[in-house]
C-alpha positions as CSV (number, residue, x, y, z in Angstrom):
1,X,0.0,0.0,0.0
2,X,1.4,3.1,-1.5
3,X,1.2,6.4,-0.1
4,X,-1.1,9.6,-1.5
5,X,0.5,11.1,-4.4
6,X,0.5,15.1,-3.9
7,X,-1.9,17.0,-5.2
8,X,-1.7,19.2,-8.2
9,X,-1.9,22.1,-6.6
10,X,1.1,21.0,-4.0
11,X,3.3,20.6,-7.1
12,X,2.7,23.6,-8.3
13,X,3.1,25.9,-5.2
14,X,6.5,24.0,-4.6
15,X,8.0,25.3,-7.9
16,X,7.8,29.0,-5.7
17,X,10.0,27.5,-3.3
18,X,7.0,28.0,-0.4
19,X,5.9,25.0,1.0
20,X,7.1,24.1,4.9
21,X,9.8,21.1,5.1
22,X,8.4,18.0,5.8
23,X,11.4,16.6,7.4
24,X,15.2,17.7,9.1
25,X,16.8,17.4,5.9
26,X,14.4,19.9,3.9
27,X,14.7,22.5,7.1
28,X,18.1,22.5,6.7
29,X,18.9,23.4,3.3
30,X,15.9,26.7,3.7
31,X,17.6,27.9,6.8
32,X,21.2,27.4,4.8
33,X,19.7,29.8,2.3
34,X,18.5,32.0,4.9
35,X,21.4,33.1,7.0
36,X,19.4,36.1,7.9
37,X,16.8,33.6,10.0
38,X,18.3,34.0,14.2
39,X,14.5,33.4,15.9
40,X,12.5,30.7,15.6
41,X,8.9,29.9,17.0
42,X,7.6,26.6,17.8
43,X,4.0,25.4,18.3
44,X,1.3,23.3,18.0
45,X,-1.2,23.6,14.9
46,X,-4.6,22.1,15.6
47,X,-7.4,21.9,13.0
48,X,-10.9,19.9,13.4
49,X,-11.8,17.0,11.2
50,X,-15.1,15.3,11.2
51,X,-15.7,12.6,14.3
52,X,-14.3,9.1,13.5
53,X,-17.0,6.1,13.3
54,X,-14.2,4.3,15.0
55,X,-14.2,5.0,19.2
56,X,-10.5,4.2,19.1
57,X,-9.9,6.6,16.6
58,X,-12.5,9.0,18.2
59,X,-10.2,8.7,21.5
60,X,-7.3,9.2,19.7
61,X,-8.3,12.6,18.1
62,X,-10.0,14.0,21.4
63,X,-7.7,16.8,22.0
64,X,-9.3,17.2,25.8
65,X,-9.4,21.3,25.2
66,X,-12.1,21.9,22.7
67,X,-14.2,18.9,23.5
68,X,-13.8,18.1,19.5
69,X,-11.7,15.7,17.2
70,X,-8.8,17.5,16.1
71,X,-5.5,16.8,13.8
72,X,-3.0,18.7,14.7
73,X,1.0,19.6,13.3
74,X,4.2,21.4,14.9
75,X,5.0,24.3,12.9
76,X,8.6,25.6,13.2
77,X,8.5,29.5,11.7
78,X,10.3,32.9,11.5
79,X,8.4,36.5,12.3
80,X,6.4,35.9,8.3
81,X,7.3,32.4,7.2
82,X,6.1,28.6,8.4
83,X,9.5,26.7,7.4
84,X,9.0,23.6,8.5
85,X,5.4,21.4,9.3
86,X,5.6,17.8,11.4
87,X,3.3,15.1,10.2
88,X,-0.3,15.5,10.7
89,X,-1.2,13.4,13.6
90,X,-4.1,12.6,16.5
91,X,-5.0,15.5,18.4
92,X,-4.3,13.3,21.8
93,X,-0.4,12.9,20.6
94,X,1.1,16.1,23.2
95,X,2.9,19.0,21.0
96,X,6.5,17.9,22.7
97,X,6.1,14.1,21.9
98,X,5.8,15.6,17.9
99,X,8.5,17.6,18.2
100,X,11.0,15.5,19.6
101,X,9.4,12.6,17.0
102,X,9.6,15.2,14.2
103,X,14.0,14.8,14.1
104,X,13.9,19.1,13.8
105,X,15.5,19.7,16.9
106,X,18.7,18.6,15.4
107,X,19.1,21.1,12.5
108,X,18.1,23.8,15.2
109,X,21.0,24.2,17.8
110,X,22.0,27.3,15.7
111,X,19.0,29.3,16.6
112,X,17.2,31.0,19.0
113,X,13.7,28.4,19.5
114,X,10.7,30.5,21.4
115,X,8.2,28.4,22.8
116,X,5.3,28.1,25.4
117,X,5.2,25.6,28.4
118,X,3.4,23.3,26.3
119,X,7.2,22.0,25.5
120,X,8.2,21.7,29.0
121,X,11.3,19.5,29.9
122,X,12.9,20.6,26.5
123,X,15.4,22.4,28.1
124,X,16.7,19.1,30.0
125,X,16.6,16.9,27.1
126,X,18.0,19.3,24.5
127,X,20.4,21.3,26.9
128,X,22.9,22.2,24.3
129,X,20.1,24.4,22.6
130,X,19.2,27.7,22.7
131,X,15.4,27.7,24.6
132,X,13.6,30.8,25.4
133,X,10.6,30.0,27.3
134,X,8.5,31.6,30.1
135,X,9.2,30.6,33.8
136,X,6.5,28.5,35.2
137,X,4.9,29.0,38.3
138,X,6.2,26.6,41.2
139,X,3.7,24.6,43.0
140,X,2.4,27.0,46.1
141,X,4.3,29.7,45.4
142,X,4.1,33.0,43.1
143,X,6.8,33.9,40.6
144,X,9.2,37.0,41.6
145,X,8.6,40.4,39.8
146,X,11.7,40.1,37.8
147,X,10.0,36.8,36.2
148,X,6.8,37.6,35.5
149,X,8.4,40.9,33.7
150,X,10.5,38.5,31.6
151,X,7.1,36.1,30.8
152,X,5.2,39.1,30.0
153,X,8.2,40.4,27.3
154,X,8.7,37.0,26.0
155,X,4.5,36.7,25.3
156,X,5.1,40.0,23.6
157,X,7.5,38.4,21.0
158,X,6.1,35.5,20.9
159,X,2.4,37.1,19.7
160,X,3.3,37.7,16.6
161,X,3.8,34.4,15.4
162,X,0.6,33.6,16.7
163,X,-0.9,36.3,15.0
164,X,0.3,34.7,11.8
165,X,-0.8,31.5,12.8
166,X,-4.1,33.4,12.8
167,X,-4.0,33.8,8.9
168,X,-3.3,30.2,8.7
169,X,-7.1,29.7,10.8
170,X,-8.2,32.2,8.4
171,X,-9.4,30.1,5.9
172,X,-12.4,28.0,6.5
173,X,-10.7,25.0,5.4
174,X,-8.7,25.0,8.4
175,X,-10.7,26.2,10.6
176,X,-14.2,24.2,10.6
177,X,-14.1,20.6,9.9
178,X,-13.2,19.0,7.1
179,X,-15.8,17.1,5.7
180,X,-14.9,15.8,2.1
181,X,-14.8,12.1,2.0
182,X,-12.4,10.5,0.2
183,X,-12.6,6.6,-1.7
184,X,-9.7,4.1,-1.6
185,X,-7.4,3.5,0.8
186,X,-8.7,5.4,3.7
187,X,-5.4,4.8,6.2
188,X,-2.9,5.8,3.4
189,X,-5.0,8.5,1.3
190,X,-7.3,10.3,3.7
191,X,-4.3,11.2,5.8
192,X,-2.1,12.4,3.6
193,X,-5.2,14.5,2.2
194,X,-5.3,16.1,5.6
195,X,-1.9,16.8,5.4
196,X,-1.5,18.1,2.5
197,X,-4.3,20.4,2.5
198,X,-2.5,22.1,5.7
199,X,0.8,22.4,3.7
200,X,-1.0,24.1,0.7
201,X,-2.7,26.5,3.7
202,X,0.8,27.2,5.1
203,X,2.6,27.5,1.6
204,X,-0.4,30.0,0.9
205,X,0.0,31.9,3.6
206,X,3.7,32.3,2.8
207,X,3.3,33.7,-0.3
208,X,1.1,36.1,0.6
209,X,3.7,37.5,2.8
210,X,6.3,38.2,0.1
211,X,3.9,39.4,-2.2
């Protein structure tokens, strides 16, 4: 069983050099071409998708926020570009499990990487790395001044990525279910479909920004 062959429209956005890398090796030769790129923001991409007929699957795409099914990605990005995209998995699969399962982290210990505490315990397991990440608050106790001034300044950075992940949940595509059913081989195909519609979003969204 073969996988998806990619769309028309995925071929044809790749000739501009837009779509995110699917894999460490396809990161690494866009940030080679762009020196320029210090910062980097890393987060989790969800997206609803109609509810399984399966209860396993329907467990396994229960994010436990949104009481929905969701897919969801790790999208690696500068201030205007999504670079890189993890496969499309479950929406119970946690953001740091993705990322470490993506391979990224090891084109990345150039860089600065900004991320939330949904990546906690990155900084022990990737200590050679450059993490910027806001101090979470102890059990029974309150952070100092100093720290929540740093939080608050690293949020401040941090929104604008967020506000381009925005654009992404812009188009309707992305942002209500998906409901297109697809015939054949439903593990292989329908999955792939899923992801590749996401990487023609991002890829999208990309060019918009340089045009």
């Amino acid at each position: 069983m073969g996988d998806a062959p990619p769309s028309r429209t995925l071929l044809c956005i790749k000739k501009n050099g837009m779509v995110p890398a699917s894999n460490p090796q396809e990161l690494a030769k866009i940030l080679s071409e762009h020196s320029e790129i210090h910062d980097l923001f890393i987060d989790g991409v969800e997206r609803p998708v109609r509810r399984s007929s399966s209860t396993k699957n329907q467990k396994k795409d229960y994010s436990g926020k949104k009481k929905t099914q969701m897919k969801k990605n790790i999208a690696i990005t500068s201030e205007n570009r999504i670079l890189a995209l993890s496969k499309t998995e479950f929406g119970s699969v946690h953001d740091y499990r993705m990322l470490k399962e993506s391979g990224f982290m090891e084109v990345l210990i150039l860089h600065a990487l900004w991320m939330d505490l949904g990546f906690h315990g990155v900084k022990k397991d990737f200590p050679s790395h450059n993490i910027v990440m806001p101090k979470k608050k102890p059990k029974k106790k309150e952070l100092t001044g100093e720290e929540k001034d740093d939080n608050r300044v690293i949020s401040s950075i941090r929104v604008k990525v967020e506000h381009f992940f925005a654009r992404v949940k812009s188009w309707f595509i992305v942002s209500h279910r998906y409901r297109g059913r697809l015939y054949g081989n439903f593990r292989t195909v329908r999955e792939n479909w899923k992801h590749n519609i996401m990487l023609i979003i991002c890829a999208l969204c990309n060019l918009r920004s340089f045009i």
